[in-house]
C-alpha positions in Angstrom: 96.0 -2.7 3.3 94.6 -4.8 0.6 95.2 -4.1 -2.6 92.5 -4.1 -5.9 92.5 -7.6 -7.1 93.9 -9.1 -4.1 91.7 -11.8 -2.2 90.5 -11.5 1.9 92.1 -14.0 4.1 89.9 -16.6 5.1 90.7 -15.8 8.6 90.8 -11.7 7.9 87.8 -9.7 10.0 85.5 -10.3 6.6 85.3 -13.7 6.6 83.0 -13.3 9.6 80.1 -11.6 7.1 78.1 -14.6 5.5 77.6 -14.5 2.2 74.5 -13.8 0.5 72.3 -16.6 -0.4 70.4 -15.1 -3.5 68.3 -18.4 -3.7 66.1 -17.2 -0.7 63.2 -14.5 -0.9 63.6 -11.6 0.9 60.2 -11.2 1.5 59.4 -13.3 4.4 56.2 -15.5 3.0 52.7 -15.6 4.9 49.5 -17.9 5.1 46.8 -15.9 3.2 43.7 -17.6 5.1 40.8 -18.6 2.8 37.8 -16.4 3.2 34.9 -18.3 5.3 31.8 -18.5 3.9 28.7 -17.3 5.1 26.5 -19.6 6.7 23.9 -21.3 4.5 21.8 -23.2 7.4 19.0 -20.2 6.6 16.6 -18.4 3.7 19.0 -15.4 4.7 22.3 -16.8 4.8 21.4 -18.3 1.7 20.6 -14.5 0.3 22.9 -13.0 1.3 25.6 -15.6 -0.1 24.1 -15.4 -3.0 24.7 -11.7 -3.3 28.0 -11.9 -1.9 28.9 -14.5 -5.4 27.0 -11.9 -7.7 29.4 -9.3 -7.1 33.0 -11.0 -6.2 34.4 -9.5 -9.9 33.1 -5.9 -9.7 35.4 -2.9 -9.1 36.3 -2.2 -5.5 33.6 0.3 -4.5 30.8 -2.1 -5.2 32.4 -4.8 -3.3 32.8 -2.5 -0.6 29.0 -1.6 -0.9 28.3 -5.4 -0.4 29.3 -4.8 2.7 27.2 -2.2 4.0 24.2 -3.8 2.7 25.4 -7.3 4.5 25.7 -4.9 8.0 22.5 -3.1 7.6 20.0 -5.1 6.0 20.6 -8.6 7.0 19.1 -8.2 10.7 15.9 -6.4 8.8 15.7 -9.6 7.0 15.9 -12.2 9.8 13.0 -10.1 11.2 11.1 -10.2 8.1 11.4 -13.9 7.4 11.8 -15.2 10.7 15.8 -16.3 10.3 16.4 -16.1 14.2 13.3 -16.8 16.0 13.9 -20.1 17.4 15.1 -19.0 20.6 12.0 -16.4 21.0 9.3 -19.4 19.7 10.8 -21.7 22.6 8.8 -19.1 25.3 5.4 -18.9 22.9 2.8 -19.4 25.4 4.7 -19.2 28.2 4.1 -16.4 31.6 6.6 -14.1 31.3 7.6 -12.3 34.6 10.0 -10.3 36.6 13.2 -10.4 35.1 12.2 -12.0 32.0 11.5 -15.1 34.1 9.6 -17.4 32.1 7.3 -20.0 33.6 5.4 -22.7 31.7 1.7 -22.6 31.4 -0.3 -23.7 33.8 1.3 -22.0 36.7 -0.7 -20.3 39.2 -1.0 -16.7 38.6 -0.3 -16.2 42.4 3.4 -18.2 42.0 4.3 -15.7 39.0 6.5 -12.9 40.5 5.3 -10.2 37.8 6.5 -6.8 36.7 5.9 -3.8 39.4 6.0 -0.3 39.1 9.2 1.1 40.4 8.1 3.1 43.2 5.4 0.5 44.3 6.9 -2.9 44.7 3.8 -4.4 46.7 0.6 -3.0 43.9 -2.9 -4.5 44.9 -4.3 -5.0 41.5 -2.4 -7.8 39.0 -2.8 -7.2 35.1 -2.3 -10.3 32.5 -1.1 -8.9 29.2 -1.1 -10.4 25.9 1.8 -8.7 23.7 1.7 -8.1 19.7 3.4 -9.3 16.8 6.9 -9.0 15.8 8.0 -8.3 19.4 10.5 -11.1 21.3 10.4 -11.1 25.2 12.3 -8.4 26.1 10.2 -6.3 24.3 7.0 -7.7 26.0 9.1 -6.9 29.1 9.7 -3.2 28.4 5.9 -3.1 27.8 4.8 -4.8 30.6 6.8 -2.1 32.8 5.1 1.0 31.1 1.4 -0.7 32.2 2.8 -1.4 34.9 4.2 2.2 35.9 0.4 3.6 34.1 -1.9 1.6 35.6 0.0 1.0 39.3 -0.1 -2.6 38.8 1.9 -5.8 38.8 1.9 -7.0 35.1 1.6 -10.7 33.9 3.2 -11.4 30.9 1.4 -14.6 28.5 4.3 -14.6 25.6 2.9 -14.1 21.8 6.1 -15.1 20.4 7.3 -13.5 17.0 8.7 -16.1 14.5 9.3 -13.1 11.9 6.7 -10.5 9.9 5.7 -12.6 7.4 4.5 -15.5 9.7 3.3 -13.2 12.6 1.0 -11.8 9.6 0.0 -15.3 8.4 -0.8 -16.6 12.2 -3.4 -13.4 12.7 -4.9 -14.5 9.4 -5.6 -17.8 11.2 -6.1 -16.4 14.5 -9.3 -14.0 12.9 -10.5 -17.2 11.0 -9.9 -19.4 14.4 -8.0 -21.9 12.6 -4.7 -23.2 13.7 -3.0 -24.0 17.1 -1.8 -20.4 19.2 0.3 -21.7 22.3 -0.9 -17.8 23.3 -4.6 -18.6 22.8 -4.4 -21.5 24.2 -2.5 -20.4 27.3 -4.5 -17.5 28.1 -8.0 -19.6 27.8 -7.0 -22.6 29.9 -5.5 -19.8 32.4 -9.0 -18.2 32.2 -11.4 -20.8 32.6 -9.1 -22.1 35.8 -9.5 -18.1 37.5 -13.1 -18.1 36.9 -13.9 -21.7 38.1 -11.9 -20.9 41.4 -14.5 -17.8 41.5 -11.6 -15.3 40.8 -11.6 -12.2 39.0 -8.7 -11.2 36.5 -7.7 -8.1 34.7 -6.1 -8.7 31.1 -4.9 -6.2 28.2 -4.4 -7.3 24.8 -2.5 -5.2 22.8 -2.1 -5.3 18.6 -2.6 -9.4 17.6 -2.5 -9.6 21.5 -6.1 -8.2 21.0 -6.7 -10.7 18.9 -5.2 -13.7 20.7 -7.8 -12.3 23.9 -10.6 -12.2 21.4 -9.8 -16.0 20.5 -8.8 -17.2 23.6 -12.4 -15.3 25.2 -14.7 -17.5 22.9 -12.7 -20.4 23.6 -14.0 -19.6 27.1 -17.2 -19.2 26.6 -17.4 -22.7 24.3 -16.0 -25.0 27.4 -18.6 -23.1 29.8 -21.3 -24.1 27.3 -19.9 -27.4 26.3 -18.2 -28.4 29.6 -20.1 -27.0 32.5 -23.5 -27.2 30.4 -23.9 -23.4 31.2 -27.2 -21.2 29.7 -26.0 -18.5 27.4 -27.0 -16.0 30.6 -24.6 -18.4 33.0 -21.6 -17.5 30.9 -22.4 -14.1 30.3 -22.4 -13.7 34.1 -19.4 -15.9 34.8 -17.6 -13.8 32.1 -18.5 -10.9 33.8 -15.9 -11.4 36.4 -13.4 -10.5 33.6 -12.1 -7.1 32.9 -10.7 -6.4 29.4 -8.9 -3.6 28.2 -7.7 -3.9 24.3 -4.9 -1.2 22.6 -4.6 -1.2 19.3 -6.2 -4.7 18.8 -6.7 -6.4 15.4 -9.9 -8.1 16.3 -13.6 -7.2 14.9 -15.4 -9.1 17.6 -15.9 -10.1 21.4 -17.9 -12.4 23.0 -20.5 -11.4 25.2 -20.0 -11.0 28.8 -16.5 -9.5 29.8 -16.1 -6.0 30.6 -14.6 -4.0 28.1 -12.8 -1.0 27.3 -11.4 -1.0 23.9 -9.0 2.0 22.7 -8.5 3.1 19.0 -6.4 6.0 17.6 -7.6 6.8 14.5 -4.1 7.2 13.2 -3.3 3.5 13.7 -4.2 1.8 10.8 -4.1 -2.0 12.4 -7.6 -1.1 14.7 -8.9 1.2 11.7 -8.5 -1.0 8.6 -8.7 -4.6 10.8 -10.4 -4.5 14.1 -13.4 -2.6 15.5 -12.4 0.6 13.1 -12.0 4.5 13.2 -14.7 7.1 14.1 -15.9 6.8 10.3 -16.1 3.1 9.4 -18.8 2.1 6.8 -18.4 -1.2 7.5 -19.3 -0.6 11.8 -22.6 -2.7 11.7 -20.2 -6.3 11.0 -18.2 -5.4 14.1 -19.1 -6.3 18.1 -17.6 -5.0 20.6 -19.1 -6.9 22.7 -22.1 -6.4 24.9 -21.9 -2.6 27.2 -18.3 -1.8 25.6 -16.4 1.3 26.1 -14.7 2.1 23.1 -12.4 5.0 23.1 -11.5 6.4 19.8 -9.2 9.4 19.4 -6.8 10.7 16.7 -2.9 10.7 17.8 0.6 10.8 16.2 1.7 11.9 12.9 2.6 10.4 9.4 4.4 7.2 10.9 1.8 4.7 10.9 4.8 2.7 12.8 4.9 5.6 15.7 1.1 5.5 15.7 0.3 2.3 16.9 3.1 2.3 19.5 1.9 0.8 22.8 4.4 2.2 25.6 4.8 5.7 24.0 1.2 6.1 22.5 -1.5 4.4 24.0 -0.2 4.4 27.5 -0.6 7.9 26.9 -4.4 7.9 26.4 -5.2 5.3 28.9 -6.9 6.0 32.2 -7.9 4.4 35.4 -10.3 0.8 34.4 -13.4 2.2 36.2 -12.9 5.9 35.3 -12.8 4.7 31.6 -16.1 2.4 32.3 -17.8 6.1 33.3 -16.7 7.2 29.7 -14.3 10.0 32.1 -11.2 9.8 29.6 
Protein backbone atom coordinates (compact mmCIF):
# COMPACT_ATOMS: atom_id res chain seq x y z
CA UNK A 1 0.00 0.00 0.00
CA UNK A 2 1.10 3.35 -0.90
CA UNK A 3 1.36 5.78 1.45
CA UNK A 4 0.22 9.86 1.16
CA UNK A 5 3.16 11.59 -0.29
CA UNK A 6 4.80 8.62 -1.56
CA UNK A 7 5.36 8.47 -5.50
CA UNK A 8 3.93 5.36 -8.01
CA UNK A 9 6.63 3.18 -9.43
CA UNK A 10 7.27 3.83 -12.91
CA UNK A 11 6.66 0.19 -13.48
CA UNK A 12 3.51 0.04 -10.79
CA UNK A 13 -0.10 -0.93 -12.62
CA UNK A 14 -0.58 3.19 -12.99
CA UNK A 15 2.08 3.92 -15.07
CA UNK A 16 -0.04 2.30 -17.76
CA UNK A 17 -2.75 5.45 -17.55
CA UNK A 18 -1.29 8.27 -19.91
CA UNK A 19 -1.25 11.36 -18.65
CA UNK A 20 -3.50 14.13 -19.55
CA UNK A 21 -2.39 16.42 -22.19
CA UNK A 22 -4.31 19.68 -21.13
CA UNK A 23 -2.92 21.43 -24.33
CA UNK A 24 -5.51 19.55 -26.60
CA UNK A 25 -9.37 20.51 -26.91
CA UNK A 26 -11.72 18.22 -25.83
CA UNK A 27 -14.03 19.09 -28.21
CA UNK A 28 -13.19 17.29 -31.29
CA UNK A 29 -13.18 20.37 -34.07
CA UNK A 30 -15.37 20.26 -37.38
CA UNK A 31 -15.41 22.01 -40.91
CA UNK A 32 -18.42 24.46 -40.74
CA UNK A 33 -19.14 24.52 -44.64
CA UNK A 34 -19.73 27.92 -46.13
CA UNK A 35 -23.29 28.56 -47.05
CA UNK A 36 -23.77 28.31 -51.11
CA UNK A 37 -25.21 31.02 -52.67
CA UNK A 38 -28.16 31.09 -54.60
CA UNK A 39 -27.80 31.07 -58.16
CA UNK A 40 -27.71 34.56 -59.88
CA UNK A 41 -27.80 33.27 -63.71
CA UNK A 42 -31.78 34.66 -63.55
CA UNK A 43 -34.20 37.86 -62.83
CA UNK A 44 -35.33 35.42 -59.97
CA UNK A 45 -32.25 34.14 -58.53
CA UNK A 46 -31.23 37.53 -58.55
CA UNK A 47 -34.56 38.32 -56.28
CA UNK A 48 -34.57 36.19 -54.29
CA UNK A 49 -30.69 36.63 -53.33
CA UNK A 50 -31.33 39.88 -52.86
CA UNK A 51 -33.92 39.13 -50.21
CA UNK A 52 -32.03 36.51 -48.77
CA UNK A 53 -28.97 39.61 -48.00
CA UNK A 54 -31.88 42.02 -46.72
CA UNK A 55 -32.63 39.92 -43.89
CA UNK A 56 -29.27 37.88 -42.85
CA UNK A 57 -29.23 40.16 -39.35
CA UNK A 58 -32.86 39.90 -38.31
CA UNK A 59 -33.99 37.82 -35.25
CA UNK A 60 -34.45 34.15 -35.95
CA UNK A 61 -38.13 33.99 -36.81
CA UNK A 62 -37.83 36.31 -39.70
CA UNK A 63 -34.94 34.44 -41.09
CA UNK A 64 -36.89 31.48 -40.75
CA UNK A 65 -39.80 33.19 -42.68
CA UNK A 66 -37.24 33.85 -45.54
CA UNK A 67 -37.56 30.51 -46.00
CA UNK A 68 -40.95 29.85 -46.50
CA UNK A 69 -41.27 32.56 -48.86
CA UNK A 70 -38.05 31.14 -50.94
CA UNK A 71 -40.19 27.47 -50.95
CA UNK A 72 -43.50 29.00 -51.90
CA UNK A 73 -43.16 31.77 -53.96
CA UNK A 74 -40.11 31.38 -56.10
CA UNK A 75 -41.79 28.72 -58.52
CA UNK A 76 -44.86 31.44 -58.80
CA UNK A 77 -42.18 33.74 -59.94
CA UNK A 78 -40.38 31.62 -62.55
CA UNK A 79 -43.90 31.39 -64.05
CA UNK A 80 -44.56 34.92 -63.82
CA UNK A 81 -41.36 36.17 -65.48
CA UNK A 82 -40.49 33.27 -67.49
CA UNK A 83 -37.22 32.04 -65.25
CA UNK A 84 -37.47 28.37 -66.49
CA UNK A 85 -38.98 28.33 -69.85
CA UNK A 86 -36.15 27.38 -71.96
CA UNK A 87 -36.73 23.87 -72.02
CA UNK A 88 -40.66 24.42 -72.86
CA UNK A 89 -39.70 27.37 -75.80
CA UNK A 90 -37.33 24.56 -77.44
CA UNK A 91 -40.94 22.56 -78.58
CA UNK A 92 -42.78 26.16 -79.67
CA UNK A 93 -44.25 25.24 -82.84
CA UNK A 94 -43.68 21.86 -82.75
CA UNK A 95 -46.60 18.61 -83.16
CA UNK A 96 -46.97 17.34 -80.01
CA UNK A 97 -48.22 13.66 -79.87
CA UNK A 98 -48.69 10.48 -77.96
CA UNK A 99 -46.56 10.38 -75.24
CA UNK A 100 -45.50 13.88 -75.34
CA UNK A 101 -43.61 12.94 -78.51
CA UNK A 102 -42.71 15.98 -80.18
CA UNK A 103 -42.13 16.22 -83.98
CA UNK A 104 -40.87 19.17 -85.85
CA UNK A 105 -43.07 21.06 -88.27
CA UNK A 106 -43.67 20.08 -91.32
CA UNK A 107 -44.39 16.50 -90.59
CA UNK A 108 -47.28 14.87 -92.14
CA UNK A 109 -50.28 14.86 -90.05
CA UNK A 110 -50.69 11.12 -91.02
CA UNK A 111 -46.92 10.18 -89.53
CA UNK A 112 -47.98 11.91 -86.07
CA UNK A 113 -49.19 9.16 -83.66
CA UNK A 114 -51.72 11.49 -81.70
CA UNK A 115 -53.55 11.27 -78.37
CA UNK A 116 -56.63 8.56 -78.33
CA UNK A 117 -59.28 8.12 -76.20
CA UNK A 118 -58.71 5.39 -73.86
CA UNK A 119 -61.34 3.01 -74.68
CA UNK A 120 -60.97 3.73 -78.48
CA UNK A 121 -57.44 3.31 -79.66
CA UNK A 122 -58.28 3.27 -83.55
CA UNK A 123 -60.98 6.86 -83.63
CA UNK A 124 -61.94 7.84 -87.35
CA UNK A 125 -61.92 11.51 -86.96
CA UNK A 126 -58.23 13.46 -86.10
CA UNK A 127 -58.47 16.85 -84.22
CA UNK A 128 -55.35 19.58 -84.39
CA UNK A 129 -55.38 21.58 -81.27
CA UNK A 130 -53.78 24.83 -80.59
CA UNK A 131 -53.14 25.12 -76.62
CA UNK A 132 -53.21 28.55 -74.49
CA UNK A 133 -50.92 30.50 -72.64
CA UNK A 134 -48.95 29.75 -69.61
CA UNK A 135 -49.31 26.00 -70.19
CA UNK A 136 -45.82 23.80 -71.00
CA UNK A 137 -46.42 20.44 -72.87
CA UNK A 138 -47.50 18.30 -70.49
CA UNK A 139 -50.22 20.39 -69.92
CA UNK A 140 -51.15 20.61 -73.56
CA UNK A 141 -50.95 16.84 -73.17
CA UNK A 142 -53.51 16.40 -70.33
CA UNK A 143 -55.74 18.64 -72.49
CA UNK A 144 -55.37 17.04 -75.58
CA UNK A 145 -56.65 13.69 -73.69
CA UNK A 146 -59.87 15.34 -72.28
CA UNK A 147 -60.87 16.31 -76.32
CA UNK A 148 -59.82 13.45 -76.98
CA UNK A 149 -61.95 11.30 -74.47
CA UNK A 150 -65.07 14.25 -75.40
CA UNK A 151 -65.02 14.38 -78.78
CA UNK A 152 -63.93 10.43 -79.53
CA UNK A 153 -61.02 11.54 -81.51
CA UNK A 154 -57.27 11.24 -81.96
CA UNK A 155 -55.90 14.76 -80.91
CA UNK A 156 -52.95 16.63 -82.64
CA UNK A 157 -51.07 18.68 -80.63
CA UNK A 158 -49.26 22.19 -82.46
CA UNK A 159 -47.25 23.42 -79.15
CA UNK A 160 -47.94 27.33 -78.06
CA UNK A 161 -45.06 27.31 -75.80
CA UNK A 162 -45.25 29.43 -72.46
CA UNK A 163 -42.08 31.48 -71.88
CA UNK A 164 -43.78 32.97 -68.46
CA UNK A 165 -47.14 35.33 -67.88
CA UNK A 166 -45.75 38.43 -68.59
CA UNK A 167 -44.42 37.46 -72.11
CA UNK A 168 -47.35 35.05 -72.93
CA UNK A 169 -49.45 38.36 -72.32
CA UNK A 170 -47.05 40.60 -74.41
CA UNK A 171 -46.92 37.86 -77.45
CA UNK A 172 -51.04 37.98 -77.64
CA UNK A 173 -50.70 41.66 -77.76
CA UNK A 174 -48.66 41.05 -80.97
CA UNK A 175 -50.57 38.11 -82.04
CA UNK A 176 -54.11 40.53 -82.10
CA UNK A 177 -52.04 43.32 -83.86
CA UNK A 178 -50.34 40.44 -86.24
CA UNK A 179 -47.04 41.74 -85.60
CA UNK A 180 -44.17 39.51 -84.61
CA UNK A 181 -42.94 35.93 -85.44
CA UNK A 182 -45.32 32.90 -83.59
CA UNK A 183 -43.47 29.46 -84.42
CA UNK A 184 -47.42 28.44 -83.46
CA UNK A 185 -48.90 30.59 -86.17
CA UNK A 186 -46.66 29.91 -88.32
CA UNK A 187 -46.80 26.09 -87.88
CA UNK A 188 -50.41 25.77 -87.95
CA UNK A 189 -50.75 27.99 -91.35
CA UNK A 190 -48.02 26.28 -93.36
CA UNK A 191 -49.70 22.84 -91.94
CA UNK A 192 -52.96 24.31 -93.25
CA UNK A 193 -52.40 25.49 -96.54
CA UNK A 194 -50.38 21.93 -97.22
CA UNK A 195 -54.02 19.82 -96.10
CA UNK A 196 -56.08 21.97 -98.22
CA UNK A 197 -53.82 21.96 -101.38
CA UNK A 198 -53.65 18.06 -101.08
CA UNK A 199 -57.68 18.49 -101.07
CA UNK A 200 -57.92 17.40 -97.40
CA UNK A 201 -60.16 18.38 -94.84
CA UNK A 202 -58.92 19.04 -91.12
CA UNK A 203 -60.62 19.57 -87.81
CA UNK A 204 -58.73 22.12 -85.46
CA UNK A 205 -59.63 23.64 -81.82
CA UNK A 206 -58.03 26.67 -80.50
CA UNK A 207 -58.39 27.16 -77.06
CA UNK A 208 -57.53 30.66 -74.94
CA UNK A 209 -54.47 32.52 -77.13
CA UNK A 210 -54.69 29.08 -78.99
CA UNK A 211 -57.85 30.87 -80.43
CA UNK A 212 -55.96 33.47 -81.29
CA UNK A 213 -52.90 31.83 -82.75
CA UNK A 214 -55.99 29.87 -85.23
CA UNK A 215 -57.39 33.26 -85.86
CA UNK A 216 -53.80 34.46 -87.12
CA UNK A 217 -52.64 31.55 -88.59
CA UNK A 218 -56.42 31.35 -90.68
CA UNK A 219 -55.73 34.83 -92.39
CA UNK A 220 -52.31 33.86 -93.01
CA UNK A 221 -54.22 31.26 -95.06
CA UNK A 222 -56.33 33.02 -96.79
CA UNK A 223 -53.36 35.74 -97.85
CA UNK A 224 -51.08 32.86 -99.67
CA UNK A 225 -54.43 31.59 -101.52
CA UNK A 226 -54.87 35.15 -102.64
CA UNK A 227 -51.34 36.00 -103.18
CA UNK A 228 -49.93 32.58 -104.13
CA UNK A 229 -52.51 30.60 -105.91
CA UNK A 230 -54.12 34.00 -107.38
CA UNK A 231 -57.43 32.76 -105.89
CA UNK A 232 -61.00 35.12 -106.16
CA UNK A 233 -62.14 36.13 -102.69
CA UNK A 234 -65.16 33.27 -103.39
CA UNK A 235 -62.15 30.58 -104.29
CA UNK A 236 -60.74 30.86 -100.79
CA UNK A 237 -63.91 31.10 -99.15
CA UNK A 238 -64.70 27.77 -100.70
CA UNK A 239 -61.22 26.18 -100.20
CA UNK A 240 -61.57 27.31 -96.53
CA UNK A 241 -64.65 25.73 -96.31
CA UNK A 242 -62.97 22.40 -96.02
CA UNK A 243 -61.91 23.55 -92.46
CA UNK A 244 -63.78 22.95 -89.35
CA UNK A 245 -63.04 25.26 -86.38
CA UNK A 246 -64.05 24.95 -83.05
CA UNK A 247 -62.67 27.87 -80.51
CA UNK A 248 -62.95 27.63 -76.34
CA UNK A 249 -62.37 30.40 -74.65
CA UNK A 250 -60.48 32.21 -77.42
CA UNK A 251 -59.00 35.68 -77.12
CA UNK A 252 -59.64 36.67 -80.75
CA UNK A 253 -62.39 39.34 -82.04
CA UNK A 254 -62.25 38.21 -85.59
CA UNK A 255 -62.19 35.21 -88.26
CA UNK A 256 -61.75 35.17 -91.75
CA UNK A 257 -64.36 34.19 -93.92
CA UNK A 258 -64.80 30.73 -95.05
CA UNK A 259 -64.05 28.00 -92.29
CA UNK A 260 -66.73 26.52 -90.43
CA UNK A 261 -67.10 27.65 -87.11
CA UNK A 262 -68.39 26.95 -83.76
CA UNK A 263 -67.10 29.32 -81.21
CA UNK A 264 -67.89 28.75 -77.33
CA UNK A 265 -68.09 31.54 -74.58
CA UNK A 266 -69.00 31.30 -70.96
CA UNK A 267 -69.96 34.37 -69.86
CA UNK A 268 -68.05 33.87 -66.68
CA UNK A 269 -64.66 33.79 -68.39
CA UNK A 270 -63.49 37.07 -68.58
CA UNK A 271 -60.57 36.33 -71.51
CA UNK A 272 -63.63 35.68 -74.40
CA UNK A 273 -65.91 38.49 -72.63
CA UNK A 274 -63.49 41.40 -72.16
CA UNK A 275 -61.02 40.22 -75.32
CA UNK A 276 -62.47 38.10 -77.98
CA UNK A 277 -66.01 37.82 -79.58
CA UNK A 278 -67.62 38.89 -76.00
CA UNK A 279 -70.51 37.88 -73.53
CA UNK A 280 -74.30 37.83 -74.23
CA UNK A 281 -74.32 41.70 -73.47
CA UNK A 282 -71.38 43.32 -75.25
CA UNK A 283 -71.77 46.97 -76.49
CA UNK A 284 -69.02 46.86 -78.42
CA UNK A 285 -70.60 43.31 -80.71
CA UNK A 286 -70.84 45.28 -84.02
CA UNK A 287 -66.48 45.49 -84.14
CA UNK A 288 -66.39 41.78 -83.78
CA UNK A 289 -66.66 38.79 -86.76
CA UNK A 290 -67.14 35.69 -86.13
CA UNK A 291 -66.81 34.92 -89.25
CA UNK A 292 -69.20 34.23 -92.05
CA UNK A 293 -72.43 31.36 -90.77
CA UNK A 294 -70.72 31.04 -87.16
CA UNK A 295 -72.23 29.20 -84.33
CA UNK A 296 -71.45 30.92 -81.29
CA UNK A 297 -72.46 29.37 -78.09
CA UNK A 298 -72.58 31.58 -75.12
CA UNK A 299 -73.63 30.30 -71.74
CA UNK A 300 -72.86 31.33 -68.05
CA UNK A 301 -70.67 28.65 -65.94
CA UNK A 302 -68.51 28.50 -62.84
CA UNK A 303 -68.37 30.66 -59.85
CA UNK A 304 -66.19 33.58 -58.46
CA UNK A 305 -62.77 32.14 -59.75
CA UNK A 306 -62.33 33.75 -62.97
CA UNK A 307 -59.18 31.13 -63.02
CA UNK A 308 -61.83 27.98 -62.62
CA UNK A 309 -63.99 29.76 -65.24
CA UNK A 310 -62.05 29.61 -68.18
CA UNK A 311 -60.69 26.09 -67.53
CA UNK A 312 -60.54 24.03 -70.71
CA UNK A 313 -60.58 20.24 -69.52
CA UNK A 314 -62.93 20.73 -66.56
CA UNK A 315 -65.20 23.58 -68.01
CA UNK A 316 -65.61 23.83 -71.51
CA UNK A 317 -65.29 20.17 -72.22
CA UNK A 318 -68.25 20.24 -70.29
CA UNK A 319 -70.43 22.34 -72.53
CA UNK A 320 -69.14 20.93 -75.74
CA UNK A 321 -71.10 18.78 -78.09
CA UNK A 322 -70.77 16.64 -81.15
CA UNK A 323 -69.23 19.31 -84.39
CA UNK A 324 -72.33 18.78 -86.52
CA UNK A 325 -74.86 18.72 -83.61
CA UNK A 326 -73.49 22.12 -82.52
CA UNK A 327 -73.64 23.41 -86.37
CA UNK A 328 -77.69 22.61 -85.94
CA UNK A 329 -77.52 25.02 -82.90
CA UNK A 330 -78.66 21.32 -80.76
CA UNK A 331 -76.37 22.17 -77.58
Amino acid sequence: MRRWGEHPSPTGQEALVSPIDRSRSAVTPTTVKAPTAAPKNSLVGGVVDAIKGGIADVPRFIEMGKDVFQAAHVNELKRIFGGDAKPDRMNDGKFVGAKGQTFPPGTPLKEIPGVTPLDNPNPSKTILYVNGIMTPTSGQLSEMQAIAETADAKVVGIHNATQGLVADLAQCVADKLDKGHNPAVDALADTLYSELKAGREVHLMGYSQGGLITARALDDVAKRLRIEDGMSQAQVEKTLGKLSVETFGAASTRYVDGPKYVHYVNNADPVPTLTGLGGSVDPTAFLKDAGKGAVVHRFTDGNANPISNHMLDTLYMKHRVDFDQARAGRF
